[in-house]
N, C-alpha and C positions, 0 to 999 in steps of 0.2 A: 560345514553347512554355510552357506552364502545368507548373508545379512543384507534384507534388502531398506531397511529403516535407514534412513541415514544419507542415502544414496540419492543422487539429482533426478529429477522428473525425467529429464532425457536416457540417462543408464535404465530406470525403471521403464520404462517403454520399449525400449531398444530391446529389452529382454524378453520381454512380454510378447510380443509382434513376431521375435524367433524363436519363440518357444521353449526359453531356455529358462521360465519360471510361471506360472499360474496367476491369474488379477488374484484368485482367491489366495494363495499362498501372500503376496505382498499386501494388500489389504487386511489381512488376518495379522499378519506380523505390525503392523500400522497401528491397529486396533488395542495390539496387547501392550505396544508403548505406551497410547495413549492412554490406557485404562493404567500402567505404572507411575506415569509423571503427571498426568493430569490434574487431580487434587494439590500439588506443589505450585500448577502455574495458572490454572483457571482459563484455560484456552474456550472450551467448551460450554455451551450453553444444552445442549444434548447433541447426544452419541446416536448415530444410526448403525449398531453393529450385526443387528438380524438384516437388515434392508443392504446394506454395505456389503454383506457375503452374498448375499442373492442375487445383487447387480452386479458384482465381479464376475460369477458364473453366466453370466445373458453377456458380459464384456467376452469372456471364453468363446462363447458358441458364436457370436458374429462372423459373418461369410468375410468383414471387410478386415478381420482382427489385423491382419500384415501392414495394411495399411494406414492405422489410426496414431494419429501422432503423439497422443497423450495413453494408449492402450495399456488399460489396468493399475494407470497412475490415479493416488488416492488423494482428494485435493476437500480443502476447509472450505465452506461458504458461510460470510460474512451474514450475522441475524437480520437483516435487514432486506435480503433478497428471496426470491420465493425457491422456496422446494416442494417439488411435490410431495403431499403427502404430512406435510411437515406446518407445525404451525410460523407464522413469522412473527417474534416480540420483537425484536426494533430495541431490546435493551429495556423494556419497561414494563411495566404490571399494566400498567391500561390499557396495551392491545388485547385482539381477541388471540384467542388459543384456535382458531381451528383451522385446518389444516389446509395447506394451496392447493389447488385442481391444478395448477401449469407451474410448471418451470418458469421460473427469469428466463429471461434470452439468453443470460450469458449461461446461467447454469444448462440450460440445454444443449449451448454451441462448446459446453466442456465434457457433457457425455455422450452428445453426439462423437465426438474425438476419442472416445475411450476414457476418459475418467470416471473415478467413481467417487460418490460423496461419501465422505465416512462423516460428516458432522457437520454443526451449524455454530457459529463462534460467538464468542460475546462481545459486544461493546455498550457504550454508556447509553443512557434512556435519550431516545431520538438521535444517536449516536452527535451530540451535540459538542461534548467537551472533548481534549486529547488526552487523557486518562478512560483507562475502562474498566467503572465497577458500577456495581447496582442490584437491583434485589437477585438477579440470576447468577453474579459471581464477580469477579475482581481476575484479568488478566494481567499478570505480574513478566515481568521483563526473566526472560529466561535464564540471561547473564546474570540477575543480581534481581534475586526475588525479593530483595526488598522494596524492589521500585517498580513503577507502571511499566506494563510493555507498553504505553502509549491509547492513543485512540483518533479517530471511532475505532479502526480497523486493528484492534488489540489485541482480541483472540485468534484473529485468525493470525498473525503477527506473529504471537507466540506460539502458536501451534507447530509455527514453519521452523523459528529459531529451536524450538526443543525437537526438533527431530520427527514430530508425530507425525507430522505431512509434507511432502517435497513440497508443494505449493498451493496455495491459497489465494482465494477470492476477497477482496475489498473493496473498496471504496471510496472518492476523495474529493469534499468540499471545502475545505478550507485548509487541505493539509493528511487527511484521515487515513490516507496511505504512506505516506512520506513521514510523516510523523514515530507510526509505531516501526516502520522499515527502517529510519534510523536509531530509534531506542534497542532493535533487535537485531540489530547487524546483519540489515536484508537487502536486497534489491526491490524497491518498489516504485512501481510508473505511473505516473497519473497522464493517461493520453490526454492528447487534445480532444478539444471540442468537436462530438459527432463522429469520431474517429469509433471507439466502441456503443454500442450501447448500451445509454444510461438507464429511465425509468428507474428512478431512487426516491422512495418518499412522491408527496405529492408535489412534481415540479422540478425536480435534480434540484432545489435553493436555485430556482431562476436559472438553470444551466451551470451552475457549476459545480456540479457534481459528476465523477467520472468514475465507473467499475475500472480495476486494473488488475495487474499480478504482484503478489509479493514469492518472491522466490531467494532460494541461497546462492545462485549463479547467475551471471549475465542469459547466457544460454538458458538455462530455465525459464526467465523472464521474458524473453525474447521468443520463443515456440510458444507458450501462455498467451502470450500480447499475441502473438499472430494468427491464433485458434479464436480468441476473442474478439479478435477485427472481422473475423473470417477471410482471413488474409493470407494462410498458411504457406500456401505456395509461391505466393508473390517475396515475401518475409523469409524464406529458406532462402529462394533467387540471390536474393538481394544480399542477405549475409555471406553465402558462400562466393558472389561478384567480389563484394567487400575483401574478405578472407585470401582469396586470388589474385587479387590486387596488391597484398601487402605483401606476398610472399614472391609477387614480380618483382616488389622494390618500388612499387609506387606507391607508397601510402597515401593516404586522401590527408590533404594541409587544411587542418577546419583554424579558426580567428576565435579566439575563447579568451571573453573577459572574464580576471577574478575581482568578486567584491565582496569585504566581511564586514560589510555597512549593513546595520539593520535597518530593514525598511520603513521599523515604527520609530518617531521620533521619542526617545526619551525610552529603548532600551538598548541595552548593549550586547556583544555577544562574546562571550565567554573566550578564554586564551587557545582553548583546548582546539574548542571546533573553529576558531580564525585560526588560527596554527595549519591546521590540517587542509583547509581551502588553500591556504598557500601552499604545503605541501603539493599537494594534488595537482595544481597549476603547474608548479616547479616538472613532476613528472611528464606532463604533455608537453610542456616546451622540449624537454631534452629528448620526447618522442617526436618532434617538428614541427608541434603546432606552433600557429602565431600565438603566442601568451601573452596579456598586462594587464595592469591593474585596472581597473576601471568602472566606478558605481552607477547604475541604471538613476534616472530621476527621478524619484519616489518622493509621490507630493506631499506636502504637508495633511491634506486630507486625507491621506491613506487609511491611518486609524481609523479614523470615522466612520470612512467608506465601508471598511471591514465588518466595524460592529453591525451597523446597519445591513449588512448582506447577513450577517452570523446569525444573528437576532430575528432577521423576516423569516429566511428558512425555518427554524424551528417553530414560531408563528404558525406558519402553512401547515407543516407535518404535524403541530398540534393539537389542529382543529377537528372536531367530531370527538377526540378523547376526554374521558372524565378527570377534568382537573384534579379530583381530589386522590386519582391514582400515583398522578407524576411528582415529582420529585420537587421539592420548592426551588431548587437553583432552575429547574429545567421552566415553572409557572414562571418564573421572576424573567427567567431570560425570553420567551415566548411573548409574555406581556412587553417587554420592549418593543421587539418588534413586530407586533403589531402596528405601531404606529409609521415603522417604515415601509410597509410592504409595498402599500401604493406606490410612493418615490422606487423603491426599489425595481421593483418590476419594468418598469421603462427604460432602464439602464442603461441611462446617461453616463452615470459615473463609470460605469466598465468600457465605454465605449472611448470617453476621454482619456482615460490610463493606458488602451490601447492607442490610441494616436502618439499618447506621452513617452511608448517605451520605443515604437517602432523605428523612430533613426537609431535609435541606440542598438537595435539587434539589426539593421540592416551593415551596421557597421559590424556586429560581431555576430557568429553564427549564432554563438553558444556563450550563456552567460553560467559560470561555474563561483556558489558561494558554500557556505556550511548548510549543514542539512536544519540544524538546531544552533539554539543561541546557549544553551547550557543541557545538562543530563535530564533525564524525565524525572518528574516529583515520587514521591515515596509511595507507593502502594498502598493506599490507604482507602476510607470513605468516603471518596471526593464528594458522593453522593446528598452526603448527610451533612456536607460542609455549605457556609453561604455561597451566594451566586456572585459576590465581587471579590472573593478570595478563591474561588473557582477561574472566573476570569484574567485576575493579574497574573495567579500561576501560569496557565494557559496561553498569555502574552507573554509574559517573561522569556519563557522557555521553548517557544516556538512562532515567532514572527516572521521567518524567513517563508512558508509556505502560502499565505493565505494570498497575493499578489497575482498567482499564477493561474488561479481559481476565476479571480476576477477577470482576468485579459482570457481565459478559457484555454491557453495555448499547454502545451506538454513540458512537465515539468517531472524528476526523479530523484531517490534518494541511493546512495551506492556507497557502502559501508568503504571509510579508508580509515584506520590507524586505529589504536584502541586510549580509552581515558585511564587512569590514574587505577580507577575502580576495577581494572580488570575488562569493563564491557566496548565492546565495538564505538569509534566514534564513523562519521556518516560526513557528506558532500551533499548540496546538492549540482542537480544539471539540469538550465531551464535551455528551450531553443524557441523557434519561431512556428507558427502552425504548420504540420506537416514534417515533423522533424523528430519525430520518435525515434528511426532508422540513427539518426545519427547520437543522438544522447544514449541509443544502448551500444553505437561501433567505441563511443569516447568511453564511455562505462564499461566496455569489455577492456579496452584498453588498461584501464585503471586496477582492473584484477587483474589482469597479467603484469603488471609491473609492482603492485603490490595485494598479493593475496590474502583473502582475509578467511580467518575458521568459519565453518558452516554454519555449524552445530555447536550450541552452550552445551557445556560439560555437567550435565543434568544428573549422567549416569545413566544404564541403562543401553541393552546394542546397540549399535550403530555404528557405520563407516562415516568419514567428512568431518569427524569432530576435533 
C-alpha cells in the first residue's frame, strides 16, 4: 500500500490529477498522522477533519481536477488568516471566536488550485515574538521537541517538518516565516513587497508583512509561491527555461555576497550557522558563481529602527482588544509602540535603508548569510515570561531577518547542514525586488549539491524521512 504522508506536494498532485489516488484517501491518511503526532509537537490550534473529507470529495468531482496544480494537496493555514467557516485567534484569548464568511485570498487562490485545508496552526498572541506558545498550545521544533519550532509561523512550520502536511501557509514580518523554516529544516519565502497578497492584521505592520510557503523541497516551494502570486504558468515557464538552460551547459553566473556579520550591533552569530553561510557560498562558487565575502552597510540605527517597526505593528493589531485578555509581554510591547506609530507610518527610516543597501545589491545580485544567529530557545512559556527577556532571546537568536522586512524586498530561509543537536541548520538568501525566481534557482541549487532530510524522525508512516 503506497504511503502518501510524507510525500512532496508535487508527487501528491501528480497522482491526484492521474488518478492514481483519491484527495480523500491522502487527506484521510494526513489526518490520521496528525491526530498521532500532534499532541508531541503542538502544530494545531484546531483540526478540520469532517470539513477536510468533504472538501477532498468536491476536490474529486471537479470538471478541472487534471489540471489543478496543487489537486487534493493537504496544506496548514497559519491562525492569523481567514478561513471559512473557521474562527481566527491570532494566537490569543481576546479575539472573537466566530467564524470567517470568506477566505483570505490566499487561502482561496490555494483551493481554488486544488488544496484542501485540514487545519488552522498556532503561533504566539498577535503572532508577535519568534517562539510559539500561548493559551491555544506551544509548537515545539519537530527535530528536538525540547525547543521552539520558532514563530510567528510555528505551527504551521511544524506541521510541515513532522510530516502532517507537505505544505503550509504563513507569514513574515520581521522574520515569522524564515525564522521557524530555519528552526525546522524547511524551505521558506518571504516574497517581496506586493508580489503576493498580504492583508495580515490591521496594516501588514506598515507593509511589512508577507504571506509565503514553507515547504520540504525547493520544488514545493516554488509551485506554492507560483499558486500564491497567481503566477503559475509564468513560474513553471520560467523554471523549466532555467532547467533547459543548465542541462545546455549554460548555467545562469549570478554575483553572491557572503556575510556572517550581524546586523545588530552588539550581537554576534554563533560558529555553527557562520560556518555553514561559508559552507554554502563555498558550494556556489565551485558551481560558477561569482562568490566573496562582503557585509551589506547596516546602520547603526538598525536596532532602533527594528524595535520601533516591531512594537508599532502590534500597537495597531492591538487595538479594539481587551487589554486584560493579552498577555503582559504582548500589553508591555503594544504600549511601546504606541508611541511610534506616527514616526513609523511615514517611513522614512525604510526608505533610507533602502537607498543604503541598494549600491550594495546592484553590485551583488544575491546577498547569502545564516538564517539564525544561534538554535531556537527551549520550548517553554515564553508567554508567561517578562517582555525584555522575551525580547533579548528574540534578538539574540534571530537578527539576521528583520532587515529585509524593512527595505520590503524577497528574502528566504533554505535548510544547509545540520548542528551538534542532531537538528537542520539554515542559510539565508536575500536578492533585489523582483528576484524570487532567482533565490529559489540558487536555493534549488543548494539541495542538489547538498540535500537535506525532509522529515524529523517523529515516527509514524511516511516516505522523505
Amino acid at each position: 500500500m503506497t504511503s502518501w504522508a510524507g510525500r512532496t506536494a508535487t508527487e501528491i498532485a501528480a497522482a491526484v490529477r492521474e488518478k492514481r489516488v483519491t484527495p480523500r484517501e491522502v487527506v484521510a491518511e494526513h489526518l490520521a498522522r496528525i491526530e498521532l503526532l500532534d499532541a508531541r509537537v503542538g502544530a494545531f490550534r484546531t483540526l478540520r477533519a469532517t470539513a477536510a473529507l468533504a472538501e477532498a470529495d468536491e476536490v474529486a468531482a471537479r470538471a478541472d481536477l487534471a489540471e489543478l496544480p496543487l489537486a487534493g494537496v493537504p496544506v496548514a493555514v497559519k491562525d492569523n488568516l481567514a478561513v471559512r467557516g473557521e474562527s481566527t485567534r491570532n494566537g490569543t484569548a481576546a479575539s472573537p471566536e466566530t467564524p470567517a464568511d470568506e477566505d483570505h485570498v490566499t487561502v482561496a487562490r490555494l483551493r481554488a488550485a486544488g488544496a484542501v485545508v485540514v487545519g488552522l496552526t498556532n503561533c504566539p498572541e498577535l503572532c508577535v515574538f519568534g517562539t510559539t506558545e500561548g493559551v491555544h498550545g506551544t509548537a515545539r521544533n519537530p527535530w528536538d521537541t525540547t525547543r521552539t519550532a520558532g514563530g510567528s509561523s510555528g505551527g504551521s512550520a511544524a506541521a510541515v517538518a513532522a510530516g502532517m502536511v507537505p505544505i503550509a501557509l504563513g507569514n513574515d514580518g520581521m522574520g515569522s516565516l524564515r525564522i521557524p523554516a530555519a528552526n525546522c529544516g524547511l524551505v521558506g519565502l518571504k516574497p517581496g513587497h506586493g508580489v503576493v497578497p498580504a492583508g495580515i492584521g490591521h496594516g501588514d505592520w506598515f507593509g511589512m508583512s508577507e504571506n509565503g510557503p514553507l515547504a520540504t523541497t525547493v520544488e514545493d516551494a516554488r509551485l506554492m509561491f507560483s499558486v500564491l502570486a497567481g503566477t503559475e504558468a509564468t513560474t513553471e515557464s520560467a523554471a523549466v527555461a532555467a532547467t533547459d538552460a543548465v542541462r545546455a551547459g549554460e548555467p545562469v553566473t549570478r554575483t553572491v555576497a557572503v556575510s556572517v556579520r550581524s546586523p545588530l550591533v552588539g550581537v554576534t552569530v554563533s560558529r555553527p550557522y557562520a560556518d555553514a553561510a561559508r559552507e554554502a557560498g563555498e558550494l556556489l562558487a565551485g558551481a560558477g558563481h561569482r562568490v566573496r565575502r562582503a557585509d551589506p552597510p547596516y546602520p547603526v540605527w538598525l536596532g532602533t529602527t527594528s524595535l520601533a517597526h516591531w512594537t508599532a505593528g502590534t500597537a495597531v493589531d492591538a487595538e479594539g482588544l481587551d487589554p486584560r485578555r493579552l498577555a503582559r509581554r504582548t500589553r508591555v510591547h503594544a504600549a511601546l509602540g504606541r508611541r511610534f506609530v506616527g514616526s513609523v507610518r511615514g517611513g522614512v527610516r525604510r526608505e533610507q535603508l533602502r537607498e543604503r543597501f541598494e549600491p550594495f545589491f546592484a553590485e551583488h545580485e544575491v546577498l547569502l548569510t545564516p538564517a539564525l544567529a544561534r538554535r531556537g530557545p527551549a520550548a517553554a512559556e515564553w508567554h508567561r515570561r517578562g517582555w525584555l527577556r522575551n525580547v533579548l532571546v528574540n534578538t539574540n537568536y534571530s537578527p539576521l531577518t528583520p532587515p529585509w522586512n524593512l527595505t520590503g524586498w524577497p528574502a528566504m530561509s533554505v535548510p544547509f547542514g545540520t548542528l551538534a543537536s542532531g537538528a537542520p541548520g539554515a542559510v539565508q538568501l536575500v536578492g533585489r525586488p523582483g528576484s524570487e525566481a532567482v533565490l529559489l534557482e540558487l536555493a534549488e541549487q543548494l539541495e542538489e549539491l547538498r540535500p537535506w532530510k525532509r522529515t524529523a524522525p517523529l515516527g509514524g508512516s511516511g516516505e522523505g524521512a
